[in-house]
Structure formats: C-alpha cells, structure tokens
C-alpha positions as CSV (number, residue, x, y, z in Angstrom):
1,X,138.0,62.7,128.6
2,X,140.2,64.3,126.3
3,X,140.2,63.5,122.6
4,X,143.7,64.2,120.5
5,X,144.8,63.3,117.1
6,X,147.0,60.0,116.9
7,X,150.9,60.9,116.6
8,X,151.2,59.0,113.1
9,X,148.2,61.2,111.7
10,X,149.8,63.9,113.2
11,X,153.3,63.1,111.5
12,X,152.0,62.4,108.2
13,X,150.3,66.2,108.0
14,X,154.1,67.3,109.1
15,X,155.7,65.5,106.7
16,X,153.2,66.7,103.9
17,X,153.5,70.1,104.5
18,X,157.4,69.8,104.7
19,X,157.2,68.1,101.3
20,X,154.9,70.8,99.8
21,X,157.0,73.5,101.1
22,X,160.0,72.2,99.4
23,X,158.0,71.3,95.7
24,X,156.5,74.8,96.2
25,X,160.6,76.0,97.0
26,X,161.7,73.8,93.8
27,X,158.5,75.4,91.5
28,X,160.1,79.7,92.5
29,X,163.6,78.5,92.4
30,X,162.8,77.2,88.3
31,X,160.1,79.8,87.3
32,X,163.2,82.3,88.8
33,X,165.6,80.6,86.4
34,X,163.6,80.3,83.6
35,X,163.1,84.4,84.2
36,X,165.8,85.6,84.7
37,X,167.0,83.2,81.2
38,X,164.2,85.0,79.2
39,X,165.7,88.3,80.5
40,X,169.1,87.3,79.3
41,X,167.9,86.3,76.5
42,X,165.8,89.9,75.8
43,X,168.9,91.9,77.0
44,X,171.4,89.7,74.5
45,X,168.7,90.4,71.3
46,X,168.8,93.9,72.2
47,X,172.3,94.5,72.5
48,X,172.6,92.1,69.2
49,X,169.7,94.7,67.5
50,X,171.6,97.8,68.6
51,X,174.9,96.2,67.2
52,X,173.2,95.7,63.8
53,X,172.0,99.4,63.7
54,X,174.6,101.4,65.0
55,X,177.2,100.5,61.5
56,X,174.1,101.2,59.6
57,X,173.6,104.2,60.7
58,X,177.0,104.9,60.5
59,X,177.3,104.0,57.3
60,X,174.8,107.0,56.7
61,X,176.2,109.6,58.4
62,X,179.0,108.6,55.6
63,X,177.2,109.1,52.7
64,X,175.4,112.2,54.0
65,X,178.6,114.3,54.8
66,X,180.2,112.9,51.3
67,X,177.2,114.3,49.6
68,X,177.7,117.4,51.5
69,X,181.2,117.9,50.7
70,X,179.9,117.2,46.9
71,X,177.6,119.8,46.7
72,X,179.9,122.6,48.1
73,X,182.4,121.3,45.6
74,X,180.1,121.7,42.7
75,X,179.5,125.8,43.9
C-alpha cells in the first residue's frame, strides 16, 4: 500500500507558495523604492545644504580680502 497526498492538497500548497513568493517579490520591489526615494531625497538635501553654503562662504572670502586690501591701504 502506498500512501500519497491528494492532487488538490497538493495544488493548493503550489499555489500558496507561488502567491507568497510574489507578495514577498511585491514587499523588496516597494521597500527598494521607498530606498532608493529616501536616498534621493538625502542626496537632493545635501546638494540643497552645499548650495546654501558655498555663496556664504563666498560672500566671506569677500569681506576678508576687502579688509585686507584696507589694512595695507591704511600703512
């Protein structure tokens, strides 16, 4: 006597794992996108914080070399 599982039992497990695999391919292929968004995001801010400081410090290099040429003006 041999004893085997019933093909609709046996389907069922298929068709469950198929199903899992592809909510478990949906969950990476989200999680990547929401990644990779927060990294866009972090690289955008930085570029947008170097932006604001490079005219600033700019701006200083300015007043530093006028204040320069004012000093050797007043020898």
């Amino acid at each position: 006597m041999t004893l085997a599982p019933k093909g609709k039992k046996v389907h069922t497990q298929s068709e469950q794992r198929r199903r899992g695999a592809e909510s478990r391919a949906e969950r990476q292929a989200r999680q990547a996108a929401r990644l990779a968004a927060k990294q866009e995001a972090q690289a955008q801010a930085a570029a947008d914080a170097k932006a604001s400081i490079s005219p600033q410090t700019s701006d200083m290099k300015k007043q530093t070399s006028k204040e320069g040429s004012n000093a050797e003006d007043e020898n």
